[in-house]
Every structure is written in structure tokens, then in C-alpha cells.
Phi, psi and omega in degrees: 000138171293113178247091165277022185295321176198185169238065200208031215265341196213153195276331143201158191312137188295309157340272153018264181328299164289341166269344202280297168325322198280322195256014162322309177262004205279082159343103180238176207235137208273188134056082170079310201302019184262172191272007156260009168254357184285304161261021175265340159234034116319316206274313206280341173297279199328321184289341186255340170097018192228093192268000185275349171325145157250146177240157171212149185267134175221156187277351206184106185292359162294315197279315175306311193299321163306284157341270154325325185291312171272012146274347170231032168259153153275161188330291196272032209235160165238192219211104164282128171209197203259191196304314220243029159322176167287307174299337189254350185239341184236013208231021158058027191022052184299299188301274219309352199275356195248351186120327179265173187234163185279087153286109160241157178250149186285143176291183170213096160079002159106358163292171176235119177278117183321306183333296199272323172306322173285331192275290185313332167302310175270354172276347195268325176280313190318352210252141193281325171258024183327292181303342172291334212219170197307121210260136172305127168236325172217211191198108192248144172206173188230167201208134303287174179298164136025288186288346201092320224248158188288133148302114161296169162307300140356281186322290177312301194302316158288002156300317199274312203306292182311338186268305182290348145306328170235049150042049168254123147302154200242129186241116167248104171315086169277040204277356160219068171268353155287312181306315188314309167337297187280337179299130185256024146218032169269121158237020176261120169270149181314321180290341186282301191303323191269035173233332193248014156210165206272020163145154211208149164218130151336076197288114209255300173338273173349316215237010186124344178279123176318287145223177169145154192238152162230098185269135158247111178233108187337325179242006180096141172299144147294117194010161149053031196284325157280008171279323200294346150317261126052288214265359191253009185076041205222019169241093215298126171290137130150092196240287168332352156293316183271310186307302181301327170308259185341282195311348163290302177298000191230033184229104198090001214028086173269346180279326165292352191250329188291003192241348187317291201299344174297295174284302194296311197277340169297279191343297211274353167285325166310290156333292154341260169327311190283297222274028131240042154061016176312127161245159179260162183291307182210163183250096205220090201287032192247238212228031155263121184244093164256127184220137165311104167253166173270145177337288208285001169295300178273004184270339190252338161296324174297352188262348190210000186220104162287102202243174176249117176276120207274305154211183178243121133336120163330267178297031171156268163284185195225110204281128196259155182243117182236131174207133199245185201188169185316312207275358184260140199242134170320341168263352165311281208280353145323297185298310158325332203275298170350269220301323171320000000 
């Protein structure tokens, strides 16, 4: 079997890997404190232009996106983000588990619009029964989305406007912010993103790492933040696990280099799919790929390609998810290319 189903199929980037082996026998100090978590997030402040930034390492992106989220609501507050967030469509409902609840606006294109934010905001001071009912407490977004497709800078930035007008934190999911990176139609830089919004995290799973998250908050955490780790079960004593991972990964800048093959091998998987007449769902230029298939397309793709099935269609067909990743080889999507 071909496997585009995600981009989390195999375990980690050979870089990685190998540093993970050199320092394997190493006596380290437990939960972060060794000195390689120490500079990996040195190197990842640094790399955002922030050396006053607090980074915190976590395992896993459900559990970060819970995490941030149950720390910075209050008891009676929710979390806004569009339909088709992560949190609101994939996470088994891991936020409301947490007490809060999941505000969603409908997307565009798998975006959350500055627009439609404001306007569910004032229509929200406007409802006369307001104290009855869950108050907008922060904003979540993803980078890139769900869809695949990119925030311009632009974009972000009237999100962030809108947001800091109504004294909202802006929370940006990155569990696949290296590809957006690697993307040559992104134009949000680390240093851009650690300007527009109040924490953002580094998807390490995604991007070459066995596992690991990097929540960054640009201007410093709330208070006591690693007890609140602590207390929510996110804190690994073998904290060096995550440390020796980052630090590889932010070294030599291997996190800018590690998403290329990922957009390159999408394209021509794009390319493909177009010039034998495939329609997409959306058009989304990072290393996600959704194309319409007919019953008997996708029934015959399935005998030989591991793919993600994404929604069903009214009249039928079925929209499929092909993804790629750091790890994917040109003779892989030769053959896909085939079987198309």
C-alpha cells in the first residue's frame, strides 16, 4: 500500500533520530530542566526574534490545544474558532471535557473571517440574554488550517486587530506549522506570527518528530504555568525526550528545510490530479490534498493507496484526503501518479 493517509506514518526525521541514539546514555536532570530543553527553547525564542518569549515542550497536540485553552478561560468562558476547526470536529471533545465550551463561526475556505468575528461579537454584546449564556473568552485558529489553505498576514493581522479590541487572546494552533512555512505562498514568518498573536505552538508530530509540541507565548505565560502542566498530567519526567527532539530540530534551521519535500512532492501530486481532470474540493497549497472521487474511483484507489476519507457528498462521491509529509519519496508519488 501507498500511504498519503497523514503526515505522522513513520517516526522520526534521521537528524532526529540520531541525536535522540548519541544522547540515550547521557545521566540528565528530570521534567525540562536538562540542558537540552533548555536550548531548544533558547533556539525556538530565538528563531520568533523573541528572546524574552517562554516556550513550554508538551507531547502531543490534543493535549496542548486542552492545555492552553483550560488555562486561559475562566470558569463560565468558551473558546471561538470557524466549523471546521480541529478542536471542534476532531479532538472527541477534549475542550468541552474540560468545562468549556467550543464557539463556532461558519468558515470560508476553512478560515475564520476578521469579518464574521466581529460581527458574532456584537451581535453577542447586543443579545439581551448575554449572562445566561457562554461568554467569547479567547480565539483559536490553526495555521495552516484543517483545509490546508494559509492565513495571509493580512488575514491574521485583522483577526489579531479584532481580537485585541475585545480584549481576547488569539491562540494559533501549529501542529503542521512547518509546512505553511515551507509553503512559497505563505507569508507569515515566525517573527510575523509571534507578533499577531498572544500563543501559538510548533508541531513537532507532524514535522519529523516522534512526538512533541512547542507552545509559545510571545510575551510570557501565565503565571505558574508549568504547575498547570503538572497538574493537568503533561509533564513528562523524561522531559528530555522532547528537549533532545526540539533541539535538533531548530538547529541549522532543520525546521525550515524539513517541510520542502512535503509541498514539492504535493504539488506534483496536484499537478497530476489536474491535468487528468480530478476536481478538488478547495484549493489548498500546502502538503493537504482534497479531490473528489466517484464510488467506483475510490473504490479502486483503495486497493492500492492509503488515503483519508474526508466527507461524503450529497450526489455520491466522496471527498478524499491525500497527504504528504517530510518523509515522502518521489518514487512513492511516481507510482500514485500511475495508479491516477
Amino acid at each position: 500500500m501507498l500511504a498519503f493517509c497523514n503526515d505522522y506514518s513513520e517516526g522520526c526525521h534521521p537528524t532526529v533520530l540520531k541525536r535522540l541514539i548519541d544522547t540515550n546514555m547521557l545521566e540528565l536532570p528530570g521534567y525540562g530542566s536538562d540542558d537540552y530543553s533548555v536550548a531548544a527553547r533558547q533556539r525556538i525564542a530565538e528563531a520568533c526574534h523573541l528572546p524574552q518569549a517562554e516556550v513550554f515542550l508538551l507531547s502531543g497536540g490534543t493535549q496542548t490545544n486542552l492545555i492552553v485553552i483550560a488555562s486561559l478561560l475562566r470558569s463560565y468562558e468558551g473558546v471561538i474558532c470557524c466549523s471546521t476547526g480541529h478542536i471542534a470536529v476532531h479532538e472527541a471533545g477534549a475542550i468541552e471535557a474540560t468545562g468549556h465550551k467550543v464557539l463556532t463561526i461558519p468558515a470560508k475556505e476553512g478560515k475564520l473571517n476578521a469579518v464574521d468575528l466581529e460581527a458574532y461579537l456584537v451581535d453577542f454584546q447586543k443579545n439581551a440574554s448575554r449572562e445566561h449564556m457562554v461568554q467569547p473568552g479567547m480565539v483559536y485558529i490553526s495555521q495552516p488550517t484543517e483545509y490546508g489553505t494559509l492565513y495571509s498576514k493580512k488575514e491574521l493581522k485583522g483577526l489579531h486587530d479584532v481580537c485585541k479590541r475585545n480584549g481576547l487572546p488569539l491562540f494559533v494552533d501549529g501542529a503542521r506549522l512547518a509546512y505553511a512555512l515551507a509553503c512559497p505562498e505563505n507569508d507569515v514568518s515566525l517573527p510575523d506570527l509571534s507578533k499577531l498573536c498572544d500563543v501559538f505552538y510548533f508541531g513537532g508530530t507532524k514535522a519529523g518528530l516522534l512526538c512533541g509540541e512547542a507552545v509559545v507565548f510571545p510575551q510570557g505565560a501565565p503565571g505558574h504555568y508549568l504547575t498547570f502542566i503538572k497538574q493537568h498530567g503533561a509533564l513528562l519526567a523524561k522531559g528530555r525526550l522532547l528537549g533532545v527532539q526540539f533541539d535538533a530540530l531548530f538547529t541549522d534551521k532543520l525546521y525550515l528545510n524539513i517541510g520542502k519535500n512535503a509541498i514539492v512532492q504535493a504539488d506534483r501530486i496536484r499537478a497530476a490530479l489536474k491535468a487528468k481532470g480530478y476536481p478538488f474540493a478547495i484549493a489548498s497549497p500546502t502538503n493537504q490534498i482534497f479531490v473528489v472521487l466517484d464510488a467506483a474511483k475510490k473504490q479502486a484507489l483503495a486497493q492500492q493507496v492509503w488515503f483519508d476519507l474526508w466527507d461524503n457528498l450529497p450526489d455520491g462521491r466522496t471527498v478524499i484526503r491525500l497527504c504528504t509529509s517530510w518523509a515522502t519519496t518521489s518514487e512513492a508519488v511516481d507510482q500514485l501518479i500511475a495508479l491516477l
